[in-house]
C-alpha positions as CSV (number, residue, x, y, z in Angstrom):
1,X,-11.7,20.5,-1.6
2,X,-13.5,20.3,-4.7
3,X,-12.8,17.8,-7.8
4,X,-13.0,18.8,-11.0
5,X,-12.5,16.1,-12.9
6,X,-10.1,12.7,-12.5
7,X,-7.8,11.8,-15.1
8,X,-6.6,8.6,-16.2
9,X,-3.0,8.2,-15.1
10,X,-2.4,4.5,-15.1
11,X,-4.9,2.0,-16.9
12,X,-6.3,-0.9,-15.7
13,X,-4.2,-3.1,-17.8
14,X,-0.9,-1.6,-16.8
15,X,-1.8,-1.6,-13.0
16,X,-3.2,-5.2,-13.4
17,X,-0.1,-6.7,-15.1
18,X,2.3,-5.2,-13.1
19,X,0.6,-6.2,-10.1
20,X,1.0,-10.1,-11.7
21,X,4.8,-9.1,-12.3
22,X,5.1,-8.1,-8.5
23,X,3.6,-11.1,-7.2
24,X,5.8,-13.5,-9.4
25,X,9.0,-11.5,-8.1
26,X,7.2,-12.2,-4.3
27,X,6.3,-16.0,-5.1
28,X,9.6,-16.8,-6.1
29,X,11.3,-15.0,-2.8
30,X,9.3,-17.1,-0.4
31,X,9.0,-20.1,-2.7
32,X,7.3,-22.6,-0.6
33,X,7.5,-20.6,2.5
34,X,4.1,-19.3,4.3
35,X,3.7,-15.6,3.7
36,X,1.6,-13.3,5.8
37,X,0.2,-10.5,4.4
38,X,-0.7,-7.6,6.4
39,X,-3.2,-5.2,4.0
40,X,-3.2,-1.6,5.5
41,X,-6.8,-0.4,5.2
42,X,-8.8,0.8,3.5
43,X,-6.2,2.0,0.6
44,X,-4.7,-1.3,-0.3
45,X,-7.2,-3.4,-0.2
46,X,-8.0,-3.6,-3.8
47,X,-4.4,-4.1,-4.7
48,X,-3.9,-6.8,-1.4
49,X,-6.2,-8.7,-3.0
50,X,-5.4,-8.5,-6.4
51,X,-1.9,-9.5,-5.3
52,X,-2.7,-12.2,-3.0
53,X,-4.5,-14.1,-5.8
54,X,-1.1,-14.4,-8.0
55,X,1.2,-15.1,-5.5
56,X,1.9,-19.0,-5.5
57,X,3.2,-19.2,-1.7
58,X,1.1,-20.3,0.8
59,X,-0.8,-16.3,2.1
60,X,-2.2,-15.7,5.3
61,X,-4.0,-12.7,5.0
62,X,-4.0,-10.2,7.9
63,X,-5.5,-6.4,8.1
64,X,-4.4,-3.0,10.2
65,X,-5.6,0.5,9.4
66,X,-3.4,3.0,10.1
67,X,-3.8,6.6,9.0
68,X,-2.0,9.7,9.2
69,X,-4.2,11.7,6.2
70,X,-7.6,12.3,8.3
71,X,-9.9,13.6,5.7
72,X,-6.8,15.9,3.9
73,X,-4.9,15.9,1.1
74,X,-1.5,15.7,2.6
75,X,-0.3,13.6,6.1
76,X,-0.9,14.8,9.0
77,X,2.2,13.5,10.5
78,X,0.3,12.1,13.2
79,X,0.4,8.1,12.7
80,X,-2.6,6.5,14.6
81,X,-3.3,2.7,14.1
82,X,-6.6,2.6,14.6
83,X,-7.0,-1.4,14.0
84,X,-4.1,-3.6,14.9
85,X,-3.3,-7.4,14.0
86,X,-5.4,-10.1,15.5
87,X,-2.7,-12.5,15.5
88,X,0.8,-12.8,16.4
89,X,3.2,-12.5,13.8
90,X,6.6,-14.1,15.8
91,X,8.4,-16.3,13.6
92,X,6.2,-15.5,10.3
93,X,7.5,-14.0,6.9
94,X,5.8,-10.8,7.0
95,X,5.0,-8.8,3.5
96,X,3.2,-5.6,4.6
97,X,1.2,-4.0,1.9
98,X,0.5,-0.3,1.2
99,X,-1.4,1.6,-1.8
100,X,1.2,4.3,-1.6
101,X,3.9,5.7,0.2
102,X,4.6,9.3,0.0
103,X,6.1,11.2,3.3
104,X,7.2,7.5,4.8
105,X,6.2,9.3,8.3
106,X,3.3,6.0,8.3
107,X,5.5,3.7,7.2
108,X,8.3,4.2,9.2
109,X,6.4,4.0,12.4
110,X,4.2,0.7,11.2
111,X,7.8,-0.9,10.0
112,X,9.4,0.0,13.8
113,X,6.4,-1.4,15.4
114,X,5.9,-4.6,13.6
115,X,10.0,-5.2,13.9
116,X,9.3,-5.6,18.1
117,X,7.3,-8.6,17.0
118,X,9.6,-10.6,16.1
119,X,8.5,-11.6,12.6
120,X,11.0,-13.9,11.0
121,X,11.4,-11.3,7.9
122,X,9.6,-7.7,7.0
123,X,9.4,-6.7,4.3
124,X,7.1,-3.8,2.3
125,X,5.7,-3.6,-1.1
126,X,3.6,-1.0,-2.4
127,X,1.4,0.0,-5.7
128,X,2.5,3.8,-5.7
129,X,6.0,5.2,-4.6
130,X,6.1,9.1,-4.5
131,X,9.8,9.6,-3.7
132,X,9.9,13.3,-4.0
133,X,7.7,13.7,-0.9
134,X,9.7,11.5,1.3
135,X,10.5,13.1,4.5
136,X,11.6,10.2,6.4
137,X,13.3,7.1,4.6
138,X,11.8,3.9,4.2
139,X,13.1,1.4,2.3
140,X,10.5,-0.5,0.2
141,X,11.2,-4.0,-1.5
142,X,8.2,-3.9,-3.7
143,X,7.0,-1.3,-6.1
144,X,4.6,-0.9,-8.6
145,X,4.9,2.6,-10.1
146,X,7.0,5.4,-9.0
147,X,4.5,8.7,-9.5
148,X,5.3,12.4,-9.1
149,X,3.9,14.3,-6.3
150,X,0.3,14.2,-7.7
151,X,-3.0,13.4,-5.8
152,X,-4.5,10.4,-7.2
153,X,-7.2,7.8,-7.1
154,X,-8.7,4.7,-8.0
155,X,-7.5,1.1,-7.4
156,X,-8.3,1.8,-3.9
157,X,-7.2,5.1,-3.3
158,X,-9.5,8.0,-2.3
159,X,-10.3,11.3,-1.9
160,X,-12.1,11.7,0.8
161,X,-13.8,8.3,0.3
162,X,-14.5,8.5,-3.0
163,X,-13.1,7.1,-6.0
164,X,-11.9,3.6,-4.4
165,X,-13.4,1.7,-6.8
166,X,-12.0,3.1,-10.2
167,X,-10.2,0.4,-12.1
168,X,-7.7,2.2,-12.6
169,X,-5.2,5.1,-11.1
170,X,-5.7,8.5,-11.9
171,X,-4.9,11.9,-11.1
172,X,-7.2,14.8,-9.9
173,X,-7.9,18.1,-10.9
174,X,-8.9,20.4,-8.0
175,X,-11.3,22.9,-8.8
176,X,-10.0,26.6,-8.0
């Protein structure tokens, strides 16, 4: 695949203060209440941490990757987690973050396998929310933006590594 060009889709500013409106929402559902964070790499790393900096409960910060894209465009369907917790998460408030959540085949799977350890709540926020390519439902107490079934970039988000570290999201043009 080829890129043409990338397009602004969502600026800086927008992404930024709507990640500060999701974090107060998240602050004032814990309260005082420890929250851990599990980031799903690489994706949402940029927004994890843009998150974790506005959110006034106490944040443990924890980090899985788990893929299902490979170096494509669309999900394999084939979830792998290819770098798991390094700490327990019994008894813990558990917010997991994703960059976006599009088939919810990934999701799905992480949510069922994070349940069996006992967290004492789990519960999922995400930047990006493409609905009309769900194919399994996940049900997602956080979002930023709901998108249509574009490819996009930037905030974190790649195409085949590239991109990540636009400041903002946008869409890309494939070249024919």
């Amino acid at each position: 695949m080829k890129i043409k060009a990338v397009h602004e889709y969502l600026s800086e500013e927008k992404v930024t203060k709507r990640v500060a409106e999701m974090a107060a929402q998240i602050s004032e559902v814990y309260g005082d209440e420890p929250v851990c964070l599990i980031c799903i790499l690489k994706g949402s790393v940029f927004f994890t941490v843009e998150l974790a900096k506005r959110i006034t409960a106490p944040v443990e910060l924890e980090f899985m990757c788990v893929s299902s894209y490979g170096s494509d465009t669309k999900s394999s369907g084939v979830v792998k987690i290819t770098k798991d917790l390094d700490v327990s998460i019994e008894g813990k408030n558990v917010l997991v973050i994703e960059d976006i959540i599009d088939s919810g085949r990934t999701l799905s799977y992480l949510l069922e396998n994070l349940k069996t350890r006992n967290p004492k709540s789990l519960r999922l926020c995400t930047l990006l929310d493409k609905p009309d390519r769900r194919v399994v439902k996940v049900d997602v107490d956080y979002v930023g933006f709901e998108i249509p079934d574009e490819f996009v970039v930037g905030f974190g988000l790649d195409c085949n590594q590239q991109y990540r570290n636009l400041p903002y999201i946008g869409y890309v043009e494939i070249e024919e």
